[in-house]
C-alpha positions as CSV (number, residue, x, y, z in Angstrom):
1,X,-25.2,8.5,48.5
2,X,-25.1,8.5,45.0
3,X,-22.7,9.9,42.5
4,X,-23.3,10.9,38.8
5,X,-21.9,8.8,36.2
6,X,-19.4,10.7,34.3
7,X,-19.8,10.1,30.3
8,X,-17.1,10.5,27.5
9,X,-15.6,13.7,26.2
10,X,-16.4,14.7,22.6
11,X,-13.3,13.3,21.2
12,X,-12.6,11.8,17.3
13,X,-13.1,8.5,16.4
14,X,-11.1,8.4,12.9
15,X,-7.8,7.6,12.0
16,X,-5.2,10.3,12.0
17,X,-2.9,10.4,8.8
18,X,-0.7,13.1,7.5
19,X,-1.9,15.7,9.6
20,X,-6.0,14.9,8.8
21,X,-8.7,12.7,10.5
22,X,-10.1,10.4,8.5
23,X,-12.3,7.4,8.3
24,X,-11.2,3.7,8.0
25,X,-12.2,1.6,5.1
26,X,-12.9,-1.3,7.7
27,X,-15.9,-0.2,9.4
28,X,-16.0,0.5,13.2
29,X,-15.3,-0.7,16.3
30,X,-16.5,-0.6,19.4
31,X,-14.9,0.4,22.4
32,X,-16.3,-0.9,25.9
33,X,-16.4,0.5,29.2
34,X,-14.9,-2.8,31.3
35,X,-17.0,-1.2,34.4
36,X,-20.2,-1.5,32.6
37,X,-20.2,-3.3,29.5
38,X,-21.7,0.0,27.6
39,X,-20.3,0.9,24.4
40,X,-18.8,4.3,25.0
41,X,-18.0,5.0,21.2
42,X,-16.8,3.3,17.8
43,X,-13.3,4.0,16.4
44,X,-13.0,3.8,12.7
45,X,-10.9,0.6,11.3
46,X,-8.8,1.2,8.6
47,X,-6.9,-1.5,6.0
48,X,-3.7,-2.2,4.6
49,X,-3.4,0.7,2.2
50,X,-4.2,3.5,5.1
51,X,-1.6,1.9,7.0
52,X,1.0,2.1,3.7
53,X,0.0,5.8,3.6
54,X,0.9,6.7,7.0
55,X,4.4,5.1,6.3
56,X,4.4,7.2,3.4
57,X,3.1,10.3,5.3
58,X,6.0,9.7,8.0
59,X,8.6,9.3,5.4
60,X,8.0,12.5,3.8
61,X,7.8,14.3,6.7
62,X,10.8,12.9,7.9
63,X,13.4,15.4,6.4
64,X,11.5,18.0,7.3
65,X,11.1,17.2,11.1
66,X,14.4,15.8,11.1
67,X,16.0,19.3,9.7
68,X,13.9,21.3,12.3
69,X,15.6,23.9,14.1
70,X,16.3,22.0,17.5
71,X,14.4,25.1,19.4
72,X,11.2,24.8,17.4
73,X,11.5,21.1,17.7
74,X,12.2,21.4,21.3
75,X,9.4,24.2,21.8
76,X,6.5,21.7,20.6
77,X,7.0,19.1,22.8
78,X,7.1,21.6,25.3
79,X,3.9,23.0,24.1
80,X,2.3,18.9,23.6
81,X,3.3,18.5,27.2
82,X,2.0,21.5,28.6
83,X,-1.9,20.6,27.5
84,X,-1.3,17.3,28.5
85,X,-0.6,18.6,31.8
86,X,-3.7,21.0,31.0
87,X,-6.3,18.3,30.3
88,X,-4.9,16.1,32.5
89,X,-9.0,15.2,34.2
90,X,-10.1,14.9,30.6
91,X,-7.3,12.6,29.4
92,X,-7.8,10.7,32.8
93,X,-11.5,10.4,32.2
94,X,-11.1,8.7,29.1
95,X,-8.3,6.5,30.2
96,X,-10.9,5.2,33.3
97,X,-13.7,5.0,31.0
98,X,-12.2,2.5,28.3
99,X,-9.3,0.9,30.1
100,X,-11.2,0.8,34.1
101,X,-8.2,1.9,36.4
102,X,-9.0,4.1,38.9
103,X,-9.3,7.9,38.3
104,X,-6.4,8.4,40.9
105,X,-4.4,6.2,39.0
106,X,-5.2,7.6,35.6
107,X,-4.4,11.2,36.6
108,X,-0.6,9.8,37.7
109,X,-0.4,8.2,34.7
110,X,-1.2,11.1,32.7
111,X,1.0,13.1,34.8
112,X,4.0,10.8,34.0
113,X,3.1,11.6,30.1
114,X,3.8,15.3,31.1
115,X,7.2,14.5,32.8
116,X,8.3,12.1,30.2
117,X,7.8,14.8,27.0
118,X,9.5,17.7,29.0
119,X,12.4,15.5,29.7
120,X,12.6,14.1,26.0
121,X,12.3,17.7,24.8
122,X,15.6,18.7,27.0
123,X,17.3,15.3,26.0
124,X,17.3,16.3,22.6
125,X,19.4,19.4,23.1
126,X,22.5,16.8,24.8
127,X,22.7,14.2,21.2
128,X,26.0,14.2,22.0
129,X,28.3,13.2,19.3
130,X,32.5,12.2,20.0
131,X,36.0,12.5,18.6
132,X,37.8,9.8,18.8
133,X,41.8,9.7,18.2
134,X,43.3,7.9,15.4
135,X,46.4,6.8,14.2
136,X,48.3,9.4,11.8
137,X,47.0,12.6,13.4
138,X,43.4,11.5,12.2
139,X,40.2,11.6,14.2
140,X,36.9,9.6,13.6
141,X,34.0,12.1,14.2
142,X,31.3,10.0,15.5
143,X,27.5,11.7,14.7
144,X,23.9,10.6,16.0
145,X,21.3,10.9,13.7
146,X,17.6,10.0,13.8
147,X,16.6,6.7,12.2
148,X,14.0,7.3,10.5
149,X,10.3,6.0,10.0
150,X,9.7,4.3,13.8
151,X,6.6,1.9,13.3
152,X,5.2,1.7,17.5
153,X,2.6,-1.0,18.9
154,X,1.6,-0.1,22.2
155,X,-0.9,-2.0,24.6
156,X,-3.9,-1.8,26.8
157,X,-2.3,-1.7,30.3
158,X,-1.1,1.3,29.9
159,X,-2.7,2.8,27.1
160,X,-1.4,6.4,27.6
161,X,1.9,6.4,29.4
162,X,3.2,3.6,27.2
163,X,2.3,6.0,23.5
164,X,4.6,8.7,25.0
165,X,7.3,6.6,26.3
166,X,7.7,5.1,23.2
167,X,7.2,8.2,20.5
168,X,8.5,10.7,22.8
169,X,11.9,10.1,22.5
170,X,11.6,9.1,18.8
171,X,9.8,12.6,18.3
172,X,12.9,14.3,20.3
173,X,15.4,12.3,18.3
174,X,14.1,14.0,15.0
175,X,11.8,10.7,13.7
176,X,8.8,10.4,12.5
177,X,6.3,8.0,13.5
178,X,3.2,5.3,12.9
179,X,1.3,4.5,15.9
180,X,-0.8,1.2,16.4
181,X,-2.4,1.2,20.1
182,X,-4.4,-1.8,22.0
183,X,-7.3,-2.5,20.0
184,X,-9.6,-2.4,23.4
185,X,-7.8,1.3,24.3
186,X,-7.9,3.4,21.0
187,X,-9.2,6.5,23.0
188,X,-6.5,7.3,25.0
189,X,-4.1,7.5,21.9
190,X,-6.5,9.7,19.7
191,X,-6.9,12.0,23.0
192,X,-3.2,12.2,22.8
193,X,-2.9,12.6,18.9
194,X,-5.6,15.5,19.5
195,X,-3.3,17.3,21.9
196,X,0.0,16.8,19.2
197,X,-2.6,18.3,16.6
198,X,-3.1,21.6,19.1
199,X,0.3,21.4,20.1
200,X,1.4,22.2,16.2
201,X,3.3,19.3,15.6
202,X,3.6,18.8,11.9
203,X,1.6,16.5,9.6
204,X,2.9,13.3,8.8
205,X,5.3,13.7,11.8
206,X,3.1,11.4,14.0
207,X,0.6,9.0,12.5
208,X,-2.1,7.0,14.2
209,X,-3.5,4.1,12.4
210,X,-6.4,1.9,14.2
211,X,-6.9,-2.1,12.7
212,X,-6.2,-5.5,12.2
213,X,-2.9,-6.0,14.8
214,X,-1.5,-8.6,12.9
215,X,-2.0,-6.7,9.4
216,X,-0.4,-3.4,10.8
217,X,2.3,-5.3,12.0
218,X,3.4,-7.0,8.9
219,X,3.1,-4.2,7.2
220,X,5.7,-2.6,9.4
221,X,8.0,-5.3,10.0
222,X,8.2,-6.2,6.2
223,X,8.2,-2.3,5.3
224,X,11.7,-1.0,4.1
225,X,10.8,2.5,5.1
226,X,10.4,1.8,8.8
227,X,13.8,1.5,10.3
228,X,12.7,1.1,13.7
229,X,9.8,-1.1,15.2
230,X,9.0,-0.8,18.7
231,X,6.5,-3.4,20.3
232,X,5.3,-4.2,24.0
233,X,3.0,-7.1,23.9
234,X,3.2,-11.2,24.3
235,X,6.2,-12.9,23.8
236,X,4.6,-15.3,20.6
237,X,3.9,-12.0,19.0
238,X,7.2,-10.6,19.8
239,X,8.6,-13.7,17.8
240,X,6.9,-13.4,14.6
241,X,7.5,-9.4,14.5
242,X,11.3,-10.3,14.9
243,X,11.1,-13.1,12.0
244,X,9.2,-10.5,9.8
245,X,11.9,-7.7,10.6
246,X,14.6,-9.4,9.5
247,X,14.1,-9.3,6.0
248,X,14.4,-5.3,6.2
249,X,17.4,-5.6,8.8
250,X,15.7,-2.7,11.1
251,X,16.4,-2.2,14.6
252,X,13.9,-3.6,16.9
253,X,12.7,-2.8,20.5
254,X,10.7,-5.4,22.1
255,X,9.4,-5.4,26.0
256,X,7.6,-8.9,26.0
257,X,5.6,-11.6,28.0
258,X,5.2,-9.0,31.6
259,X,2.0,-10.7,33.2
260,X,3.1,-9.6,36.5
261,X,2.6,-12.1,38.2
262,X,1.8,-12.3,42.6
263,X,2.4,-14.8,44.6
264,X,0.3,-15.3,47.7
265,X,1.4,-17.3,50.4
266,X,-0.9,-18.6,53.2
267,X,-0.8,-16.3,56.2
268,X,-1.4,-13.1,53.1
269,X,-4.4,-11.1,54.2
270,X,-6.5,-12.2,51.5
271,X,-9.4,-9.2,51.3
272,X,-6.6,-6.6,51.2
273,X,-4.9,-8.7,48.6
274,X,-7.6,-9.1,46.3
């Protein structure tokens, strides 16, 4: 028996700033099935000033997005989830086809993406501030507000799954946001950048920026108008993001050096290990 080999989904290719595709100044790059070796498609590659400009882009759009009536905020992640959930064998498709999880696995992964928006979305609406008694018949009113410009660097493992996690809550919060995914796994992130596009998110509100990881992330660690980096990736990388950072003083949220390792001791049965 012989089944037919499913190809990739017209999709863009081009880096997504201020609310427009466009192409990087770089060149391309090509993105591999792991599976077969084939080149499913090249992603454009863009340079030091297209990231600048999406810092720019997420900084202007930041009071506006910020100052958003919580409903219409609210209703658009709603509405990103929802398509999500509504393309959920496209989106899994292209997760298989660049990354090489099963299918089965990329539909659960997707559907976490739809789970994690529509919870961020109702987490936005409990920002729960306090009063706090003080002496002389004062009170310190104690407010949460969004940070700002969030700079994100996601990886390969989970090239869908760990976009939303990260800019989800950020988006929910009221910030704006510059994403760099896995250089291997571009395609996942643009699919999801598509479906904020649909979804009516704003421009400038979420960024995607495709290059040189070590560029893009000097660029946001030594920017002064991204207040928050985010970064899962090695532990050695992890270091020099934190050095850079600290010239600005930002906050910083860094998951670092998970291999996931197994141990297999001698009486494991080692086919179903494997």
């Amino acid at each position: 028996m012989t089944t037919k080999r499913q190809t990739l989904p017209e999709m863009h290719t081009d880096l997504f700033i201020n609310g427009k595709w466009e192409k990087g100044s770089k060149g391309m790059r090509p993105v591999i099935n792991p599976a077969t070796g084939e080149t499913l498609t090249e992603v454009s590659k863009g340079d030091k000033a297209a990231f600048e400009r999406a810092i720019e882009a997420a900084k202007e759009a930041f009071p506006v997005w910020s100052s958003m009536e919580l409903h219409e905020r609210v209703k658009i992640l709603h509405r990103a989830a929802d398509l999500i959930e509504e393309n959920a064998d496209k989106l899994a498709l292209i997760m298989t086809l660049e990354q090489g999880k099963p299918l089965a696995e990329s539909k659960g992964e997707i559907q976490t993406n739809v789970d994690n928006l529509h919870w961020n979305a109702e987490e936005a609406r409990r920002i729960y501030g306090e009063t706090i008694p003080a002496p002389n018949n004062h009170k310190y009113e104690v407010r949460k507000q969004p940070v700002g410009v969030v700079g994100a660097i996601t990886p390969w493992n989970f090239p869908s799954n760990m976009i939303v996690r990260k800019i989800g809550p950020a988006l929910a919060a009221g910030c704006t946001v510059v994403l760099k995914p896995a250089g291997n796994t571009p395609l996942s992130a643009i699919a999801i950048f598509e479906i904020f596009e649909e979804a009516g998110l704003p421009a400038g509100v979420a960024n995607l920026v495709m290059g040189s990881a070590s560029e893009i992330g000097a660029t946001f660690a030594e920017s002064k108008d991204v207040r928050k980096l985010t970064f899962t990736g090695s532990t050695e990388v992890g270091h020099v993001l934190y050095e850079q950072s600290g010239k600005t003083l930002k906050k910083i949220s860094l998951e670092l050096g998970g291999h996931a390792p197994f141990i297999v001791f001698k009486d494991a049965p080692i086919s179903e290990t494997v």
